[in-house]
VMD Tcl script that draws the C-alpha trace (Angstrom):
set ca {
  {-103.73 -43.90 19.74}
  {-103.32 -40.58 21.93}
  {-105.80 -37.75 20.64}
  {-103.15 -34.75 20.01}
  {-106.00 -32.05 20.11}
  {-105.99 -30.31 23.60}
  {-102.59 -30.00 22.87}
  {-102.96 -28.31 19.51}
  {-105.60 -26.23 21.00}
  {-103.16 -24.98 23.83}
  {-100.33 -24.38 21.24}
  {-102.72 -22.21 18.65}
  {-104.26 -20.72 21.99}
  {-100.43 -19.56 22.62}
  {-99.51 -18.58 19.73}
  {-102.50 -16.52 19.38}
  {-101.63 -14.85 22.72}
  {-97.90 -13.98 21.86}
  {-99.62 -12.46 18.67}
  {-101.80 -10.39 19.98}
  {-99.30 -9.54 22.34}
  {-96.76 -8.54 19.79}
  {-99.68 -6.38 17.95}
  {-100.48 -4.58 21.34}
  {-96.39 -3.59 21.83}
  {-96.73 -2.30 18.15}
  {-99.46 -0.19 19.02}
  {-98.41 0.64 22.26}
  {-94.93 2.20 20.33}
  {-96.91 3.38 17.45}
  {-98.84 5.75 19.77}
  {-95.76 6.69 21.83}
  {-94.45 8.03 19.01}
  {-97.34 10.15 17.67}
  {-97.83 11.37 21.06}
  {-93.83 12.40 20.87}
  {-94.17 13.98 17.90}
  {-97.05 16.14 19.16}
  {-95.03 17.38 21.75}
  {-92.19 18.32 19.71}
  {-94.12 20.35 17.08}
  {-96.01 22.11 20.29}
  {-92.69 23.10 21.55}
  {-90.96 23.76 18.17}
  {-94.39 26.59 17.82}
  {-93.98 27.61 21.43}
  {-90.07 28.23 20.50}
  {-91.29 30.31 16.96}
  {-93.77 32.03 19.03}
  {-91.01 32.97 21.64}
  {-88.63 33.69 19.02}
  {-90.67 36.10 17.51}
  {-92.14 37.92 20.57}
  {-88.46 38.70 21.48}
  {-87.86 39.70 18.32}
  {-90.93 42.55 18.92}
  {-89.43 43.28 21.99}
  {-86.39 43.81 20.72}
  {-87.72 46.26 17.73}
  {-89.41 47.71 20.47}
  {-86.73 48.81 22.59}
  {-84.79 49.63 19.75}
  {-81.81 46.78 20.47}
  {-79.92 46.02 16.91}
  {-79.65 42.41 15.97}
  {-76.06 41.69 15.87}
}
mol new
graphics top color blue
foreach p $ca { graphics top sphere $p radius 0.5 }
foreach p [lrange $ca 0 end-1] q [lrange $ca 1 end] { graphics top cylinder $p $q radius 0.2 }
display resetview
């Protein structure tokens, strides 16, 4: 009778390694979006921020919003 083990053991070692592999893409995404989405709220505040200093200058200089 042929002892099946080793290759059991290599199969589970495989599919252990395309698991892990599959959680590391997830995370790798995961983070790639919550690093996007920091990024977009900075430059969404940067754009307020702009928006309202050229709204100053504006009030400043006395230029009518049309």
């Amino acid at each position: 009778m042929v002892d099946m083990r080793p290759e059991l053991l290599v199969r589970e070692r495989v599919r252990s390694y395309l698991e892990e592999a599959e959680q590391l893409r997830y995370s790798r995404r995961l983070r790639a979006l919550r690093r996007a989405s920091r990024l977009e709220s900075r430059a969404e505040r940067r754009m307020v921020a702009a928006w309202r200093r050229a709204a100053e200058l504006r009030g400043t200089l006395g230029i009518a919003d049309n």
